[in-house]
C-alpha positions as CSV (number, residue, x, y, z in Angstrom):
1,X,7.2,41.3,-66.5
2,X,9.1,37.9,-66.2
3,X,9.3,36.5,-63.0
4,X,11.3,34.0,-61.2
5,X,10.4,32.2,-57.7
6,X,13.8,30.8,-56.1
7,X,11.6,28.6,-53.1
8,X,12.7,25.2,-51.7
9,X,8.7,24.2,-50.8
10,X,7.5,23.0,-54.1
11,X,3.8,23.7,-52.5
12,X,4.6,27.4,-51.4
13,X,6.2,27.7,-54.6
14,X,3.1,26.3,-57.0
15,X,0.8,28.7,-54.9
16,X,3.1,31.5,-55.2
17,X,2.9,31.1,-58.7
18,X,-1.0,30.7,-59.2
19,X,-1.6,33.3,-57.4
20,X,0.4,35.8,-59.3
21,X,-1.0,34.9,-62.3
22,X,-4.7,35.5,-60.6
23,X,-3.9,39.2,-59.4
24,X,-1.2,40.1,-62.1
25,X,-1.7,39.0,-66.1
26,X,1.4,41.1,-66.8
27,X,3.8,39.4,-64.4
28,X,4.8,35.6,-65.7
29,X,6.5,33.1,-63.8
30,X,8.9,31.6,-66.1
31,X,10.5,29.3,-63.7
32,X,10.6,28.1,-60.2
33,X,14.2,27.5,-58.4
34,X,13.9,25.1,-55.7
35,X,17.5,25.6,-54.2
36,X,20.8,27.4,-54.4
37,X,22.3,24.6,-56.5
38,X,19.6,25.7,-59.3
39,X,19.3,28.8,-59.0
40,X,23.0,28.9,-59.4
41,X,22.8,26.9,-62.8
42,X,20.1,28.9,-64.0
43,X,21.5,32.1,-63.4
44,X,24.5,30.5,-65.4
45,X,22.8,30.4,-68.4
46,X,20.2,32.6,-68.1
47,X,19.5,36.3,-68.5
48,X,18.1,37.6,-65.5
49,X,14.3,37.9,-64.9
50,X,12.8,41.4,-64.0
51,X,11.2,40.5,-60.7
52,X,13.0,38.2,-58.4
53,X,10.7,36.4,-55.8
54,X,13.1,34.9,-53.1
55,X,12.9,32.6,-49.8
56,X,15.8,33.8,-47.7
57,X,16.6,30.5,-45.9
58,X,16.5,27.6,-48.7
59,X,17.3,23.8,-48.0
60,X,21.2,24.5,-49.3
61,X,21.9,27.8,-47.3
62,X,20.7,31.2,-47.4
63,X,19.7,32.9,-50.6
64,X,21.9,35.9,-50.7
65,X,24.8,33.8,-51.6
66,X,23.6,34.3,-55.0
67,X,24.9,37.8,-54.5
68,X,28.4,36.9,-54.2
69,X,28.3,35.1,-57.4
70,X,26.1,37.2,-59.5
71,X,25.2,41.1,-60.1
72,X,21.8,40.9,-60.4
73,X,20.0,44.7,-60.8
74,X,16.2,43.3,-60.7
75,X,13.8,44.1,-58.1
76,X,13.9,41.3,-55.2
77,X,11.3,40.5,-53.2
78,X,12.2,38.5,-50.5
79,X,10.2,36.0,-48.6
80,X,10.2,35.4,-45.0
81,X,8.6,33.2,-42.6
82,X,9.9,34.2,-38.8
83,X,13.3,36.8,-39.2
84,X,11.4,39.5,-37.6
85,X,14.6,41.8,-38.5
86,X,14.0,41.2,-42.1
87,X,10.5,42.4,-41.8
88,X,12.0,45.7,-40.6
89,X,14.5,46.5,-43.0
90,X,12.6,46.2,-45.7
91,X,10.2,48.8,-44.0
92,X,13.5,51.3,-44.3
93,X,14.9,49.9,-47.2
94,X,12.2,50.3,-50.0
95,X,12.3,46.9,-51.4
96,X,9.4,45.2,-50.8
97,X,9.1,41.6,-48.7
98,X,6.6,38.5,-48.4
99,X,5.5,37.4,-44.9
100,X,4.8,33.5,-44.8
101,X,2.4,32.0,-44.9
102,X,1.8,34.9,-48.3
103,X,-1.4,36.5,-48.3
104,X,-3.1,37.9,-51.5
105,X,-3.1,41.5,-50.4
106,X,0.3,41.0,-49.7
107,X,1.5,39.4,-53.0
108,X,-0.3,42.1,-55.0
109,X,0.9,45.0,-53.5
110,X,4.6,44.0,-53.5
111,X,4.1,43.6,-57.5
112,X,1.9,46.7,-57.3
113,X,4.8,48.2,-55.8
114,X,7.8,46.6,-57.7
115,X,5.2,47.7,-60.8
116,X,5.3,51.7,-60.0
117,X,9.4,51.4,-59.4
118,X,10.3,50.5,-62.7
119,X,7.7,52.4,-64.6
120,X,9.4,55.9,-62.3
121,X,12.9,54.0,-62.8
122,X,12.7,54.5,-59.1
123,X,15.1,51.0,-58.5
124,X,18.4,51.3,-57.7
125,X,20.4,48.2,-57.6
126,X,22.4,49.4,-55.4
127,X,20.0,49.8,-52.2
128,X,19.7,45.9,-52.7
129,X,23.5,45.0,-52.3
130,X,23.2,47.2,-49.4
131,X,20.5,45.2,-48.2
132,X,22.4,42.0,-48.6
133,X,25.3,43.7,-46.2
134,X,22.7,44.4,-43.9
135,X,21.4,41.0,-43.9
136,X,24.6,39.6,-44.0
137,X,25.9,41.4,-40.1
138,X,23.4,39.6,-37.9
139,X,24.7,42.5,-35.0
140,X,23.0,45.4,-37.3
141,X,20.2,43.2,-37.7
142,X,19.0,42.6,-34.2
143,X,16.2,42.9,-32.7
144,X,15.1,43.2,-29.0
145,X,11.7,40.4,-27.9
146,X,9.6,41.0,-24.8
147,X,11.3,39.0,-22.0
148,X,8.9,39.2,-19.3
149,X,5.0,39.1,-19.1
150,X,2.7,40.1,-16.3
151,X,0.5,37.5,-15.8
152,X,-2.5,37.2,-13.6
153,X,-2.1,35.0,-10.4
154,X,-5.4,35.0,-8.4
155,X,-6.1,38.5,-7.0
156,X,-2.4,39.3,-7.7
157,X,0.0,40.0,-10.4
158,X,3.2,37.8,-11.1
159,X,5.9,38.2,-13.8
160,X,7.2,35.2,-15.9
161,X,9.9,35.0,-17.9
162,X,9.6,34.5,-21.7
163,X,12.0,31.9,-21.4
164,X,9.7,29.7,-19.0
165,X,6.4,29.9,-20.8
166,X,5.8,27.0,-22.9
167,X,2.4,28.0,-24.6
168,X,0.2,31.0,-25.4
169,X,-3.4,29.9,-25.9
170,X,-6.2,31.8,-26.9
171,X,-10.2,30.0,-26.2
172,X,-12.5,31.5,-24.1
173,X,-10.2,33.3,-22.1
174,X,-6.3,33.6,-22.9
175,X,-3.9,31.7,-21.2
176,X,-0.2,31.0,-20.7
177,X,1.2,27.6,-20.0
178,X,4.7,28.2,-18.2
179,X,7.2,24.4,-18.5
180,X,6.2,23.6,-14.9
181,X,2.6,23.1,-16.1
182,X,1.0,26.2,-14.1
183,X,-1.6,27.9,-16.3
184,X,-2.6,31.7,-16.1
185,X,-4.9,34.0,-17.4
186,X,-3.0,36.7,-19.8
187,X,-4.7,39.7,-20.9
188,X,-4.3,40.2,-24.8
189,X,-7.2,41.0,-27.6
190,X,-5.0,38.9,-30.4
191,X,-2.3,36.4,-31.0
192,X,-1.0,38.4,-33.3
193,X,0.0,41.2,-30.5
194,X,1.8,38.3,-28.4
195,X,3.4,37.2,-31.8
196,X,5.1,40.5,-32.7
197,X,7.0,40.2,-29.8
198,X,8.3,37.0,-29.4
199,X,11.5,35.5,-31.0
200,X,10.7,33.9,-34.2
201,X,13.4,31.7,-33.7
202,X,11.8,30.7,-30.8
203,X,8.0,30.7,-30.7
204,X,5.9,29.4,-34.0
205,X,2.2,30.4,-34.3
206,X,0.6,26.7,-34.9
207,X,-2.8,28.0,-36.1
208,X,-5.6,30.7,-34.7
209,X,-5.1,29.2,-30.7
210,X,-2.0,28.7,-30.0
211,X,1.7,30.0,-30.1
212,X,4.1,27.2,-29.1
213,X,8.0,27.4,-27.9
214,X,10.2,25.2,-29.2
215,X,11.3,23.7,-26.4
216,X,7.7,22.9,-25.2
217,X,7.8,19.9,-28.3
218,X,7.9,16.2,-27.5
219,X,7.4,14.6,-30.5
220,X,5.3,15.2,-34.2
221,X,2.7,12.9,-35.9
222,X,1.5,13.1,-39.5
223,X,-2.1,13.6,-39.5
224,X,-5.1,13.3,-42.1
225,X,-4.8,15.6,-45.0
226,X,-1.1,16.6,-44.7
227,X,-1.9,18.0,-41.5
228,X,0.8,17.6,-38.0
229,X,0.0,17.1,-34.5
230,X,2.4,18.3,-31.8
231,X,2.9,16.1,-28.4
232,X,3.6,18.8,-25.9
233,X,6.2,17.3,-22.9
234,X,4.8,16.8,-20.1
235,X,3.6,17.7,-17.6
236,X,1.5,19.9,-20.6
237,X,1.1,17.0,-22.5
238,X,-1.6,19.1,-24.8
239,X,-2.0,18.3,-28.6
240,X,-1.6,21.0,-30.7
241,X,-3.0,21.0,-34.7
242,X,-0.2,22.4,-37.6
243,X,-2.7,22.8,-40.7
244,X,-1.7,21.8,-44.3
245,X,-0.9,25.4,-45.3
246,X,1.4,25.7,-42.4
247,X,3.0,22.0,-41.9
248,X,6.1,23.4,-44.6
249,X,6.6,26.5,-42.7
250,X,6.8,24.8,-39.0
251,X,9.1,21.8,-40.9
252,X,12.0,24.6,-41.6
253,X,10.9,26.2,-38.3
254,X,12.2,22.9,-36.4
255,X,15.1,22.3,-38.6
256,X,16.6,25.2,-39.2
């Protein structure tokens, strides 16, 4: 199968591409599209690819504009770092969807997948421009995030709102940091559970501690190795570590 990866983060992109050519020999990425403006041109000229690997938010707009100018009937599989919603549709939809940062199992079964659709002729181009509608109606699309946790507050419980906590963080025990700077003890086994049920819009996972909110940011430093450092606002003031492999993702999380 020809492949083509339509992905504004030339690093995301290059890694995409290695590793589909690790854990699929038949699939080969013929190009990489790092914008609309591009992908437009390319699909100009171009006959299109059999699998479609696709950020939805790129540095020009969103990628389903394409749609509007082209018919396209290849398998898409979208990529997403933070719309929840998209993560669910796809779950009812049947085409197949990447969640940032991409992890191997991931990749391969979505090409595993897309793989055992075209050998059944199971695709129908159609469930994907429906897709697009759905995507396109941000009302059909939405999704409802935990507003309130119970927190523990000496030998009492307290609720706090979503909106006022600043930071989850996960060391010996697990804590959340509310904007006033009080600290409490939360009781959860993983990030990940907190994470499902925050806004993405809102709260980023930084790395294996700590869930930040975007209003909670003061200011961001380069660091060794590609690597950020978020300044909390006081009165946190904590620094918080962005790794290499998820500087590109928290960049379009701050500037979207």
């Amino acid at each position: 199968m020809k492949a083509v990866i339509i992905e504004d983060e030339s690093l995301i992109a290059e890694e995409m591409k290695a590793n589909i050519a690790s854990l699929a020999g038949d699939v080969q990425v013929i190009e990489i599209l790092p914008s609309l403006k591009t992908a437009r041109k390319w699909f100009m000229n171009n006959a299109e690819p059999d699998l479609l690997f696709m950020d939805i938010r790129l540095s020009d707009g969103l990628s389903f504009e394409l749609f509007d100018q082209f018919t396209l009937h290849c398998p898409v599989v979208f990529c997403t770092a933070y719309e929840e919603y998209a993560i669910r549709a796809f779950k009812v939809n049947g085409v197949d969807y990447l969640l940032k940062p991409v992890q191997e199992e991931d990749l391969k079964r979505a090409i595993d997948k897309v793989r055992s659709m075209k050998e059944h002729k199971s695709f129908v181009p159609g469930d994907l421009h429906q897709l697009v509608q759905y995507f396109s109606n941000p009302s059909l699309a939405k999704v409802q995030y935990k507003e309130r946790f119970v927190i523990s507050s000496g030998s009492k419980w307290a609720p706090v709102e979503t909106k006022d906590i600043a930071l989850f963080y996960k060391d010996n025990l697990n804590y959340v940091y509310t904007f006033n700077g009080d600290r409490f003890i939360y009781d959860f086994s993983a990030l990940e559970d907190i994470e499902d049920v925050l806004d993405p819009a809102v709260f980023f996972r930084a790395n294996r501690q700590a869930i930040m909110n975007i209003h909670s940011i003061q200011s961001v430093k380069p660091h060794g190795n590609q690597k950020l450092v978020v300044q909390l606002k006081a009165p946190l003031k904590l620094e918080i570590d962005i790794s290499r492999e998820k500087a590109p993702f928290f960049k379009k999380w701050i500037d979207r």
